[in-house]
C-alpha positions as CSV (number, residue, x, y, z in Angstrom):
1,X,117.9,112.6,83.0
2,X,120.4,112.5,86.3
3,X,119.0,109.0,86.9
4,X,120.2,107.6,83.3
5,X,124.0,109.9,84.0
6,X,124.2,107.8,86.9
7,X,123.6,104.2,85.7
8,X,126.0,105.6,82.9
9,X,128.3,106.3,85.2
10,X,127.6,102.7,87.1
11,X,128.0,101.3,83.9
12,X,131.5,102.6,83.1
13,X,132.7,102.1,86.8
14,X,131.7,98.5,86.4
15,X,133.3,97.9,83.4
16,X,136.6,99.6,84.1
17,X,136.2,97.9,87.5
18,X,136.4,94.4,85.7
19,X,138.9,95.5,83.2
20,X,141.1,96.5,86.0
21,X,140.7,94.1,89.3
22,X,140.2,91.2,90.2
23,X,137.1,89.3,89.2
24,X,135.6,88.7,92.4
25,X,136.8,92.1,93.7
26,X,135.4,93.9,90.5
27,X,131.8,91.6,91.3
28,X,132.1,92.8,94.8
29,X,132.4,96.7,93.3
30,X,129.8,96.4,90.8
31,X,126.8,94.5,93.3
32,X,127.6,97.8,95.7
33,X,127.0,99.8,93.2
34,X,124.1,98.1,91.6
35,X,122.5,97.9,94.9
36,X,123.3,101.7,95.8
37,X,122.1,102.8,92.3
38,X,118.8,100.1,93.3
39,X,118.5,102.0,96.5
40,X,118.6,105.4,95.1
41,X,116.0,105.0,92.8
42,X,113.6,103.3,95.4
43,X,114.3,106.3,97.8
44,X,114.2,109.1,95.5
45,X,110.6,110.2,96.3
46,X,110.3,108.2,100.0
47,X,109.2,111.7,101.6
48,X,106.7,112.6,99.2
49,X,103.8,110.3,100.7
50,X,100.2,111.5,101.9
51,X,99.5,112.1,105.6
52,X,98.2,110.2,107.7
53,X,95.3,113.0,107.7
54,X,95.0,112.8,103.9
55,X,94.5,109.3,103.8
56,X,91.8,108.8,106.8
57,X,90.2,112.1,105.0
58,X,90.0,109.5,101.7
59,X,88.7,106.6,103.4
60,X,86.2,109.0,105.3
61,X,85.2,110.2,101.9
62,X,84.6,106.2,100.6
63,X,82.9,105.4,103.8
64,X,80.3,108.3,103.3
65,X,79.8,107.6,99.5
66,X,79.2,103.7,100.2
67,X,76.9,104.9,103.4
68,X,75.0,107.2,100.5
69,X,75.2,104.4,98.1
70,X,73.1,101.6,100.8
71,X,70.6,104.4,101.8
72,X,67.4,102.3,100.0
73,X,68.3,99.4,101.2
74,X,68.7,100.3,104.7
75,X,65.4,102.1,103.8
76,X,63.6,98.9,103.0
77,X,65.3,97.7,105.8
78,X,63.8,99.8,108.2
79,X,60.5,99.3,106.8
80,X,60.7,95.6,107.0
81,X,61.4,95.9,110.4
82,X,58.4,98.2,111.7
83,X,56.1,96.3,109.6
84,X,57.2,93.0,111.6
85,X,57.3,95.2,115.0
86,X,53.7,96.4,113.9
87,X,52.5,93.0,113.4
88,X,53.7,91.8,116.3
89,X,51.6,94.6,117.7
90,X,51.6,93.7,122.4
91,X,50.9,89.9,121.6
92,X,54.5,89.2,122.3
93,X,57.5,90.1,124.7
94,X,59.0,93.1,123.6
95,X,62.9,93.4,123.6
96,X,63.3,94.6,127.3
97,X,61.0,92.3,128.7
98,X,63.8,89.2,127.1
C-alpha cells in the first residue's frame, strides 16, 4: 500500500512538474524521481538476504543428498574395481611398484 501512495505521489509531482516548468527541467524532475522511486523499490528488502552460513548449510545439504543419491553406483564402482584388482591377482606391477 505505501509503495502505490508513493508512485501516486510521483505521479502527481510529475505532472504538476510539467504543467509548471520547463519541459526539459520538468523531464529532468520526473527521471530523478522515477529513478529514486526505481531505487526504492529495488532496495526495500536489500538486508533481508540469507547468510553466508545459511547458504553453504544448503549447498552442504544438496551435496549430501546427491552423495546419497550415487551410493550404488559408486557401489558397483567399487566392485568393478576389486574384481579387476583380483584378477590381476601378483601377475602384474601393483600401483607403487609404477
Amino acid at each position: 500500500m505505501r509503495m502505490v501512495l508513493w508512485g501516486a505521489l510521483v505521479a502527481v509531482v510529475s505532472v504538476a512538474a510539467f504543467r509548471v516548468l520547463d519541459p526539459i527541467l520538468a523531464a529532468f524532475l520526473v527521471i530523478l524521481l522515477v529513478t529514486g522511486a526505481v531505487l526504492a523499490v529495488l532496495a526495500r528488502d536489500w538486508d533481508q538476504h540469507s547468510t553466508y552460513e545459511e547458504r553453504e548449510a544448503a549447498r552442504a545439504r544438496k551435496r549430501a543428498q546427491k552423495w546419497d543419491r550415487n551410493q550404488a553406483a559408486r557401489d558397483r564402482d567399487r566392485a568393478r574395481w576389486e574384481a579387476h584388482q583380483a584378477g590381476r591377482g601378483s601377475s602384474g606391477p601393483t600401483t607403487s611398484e609404477q
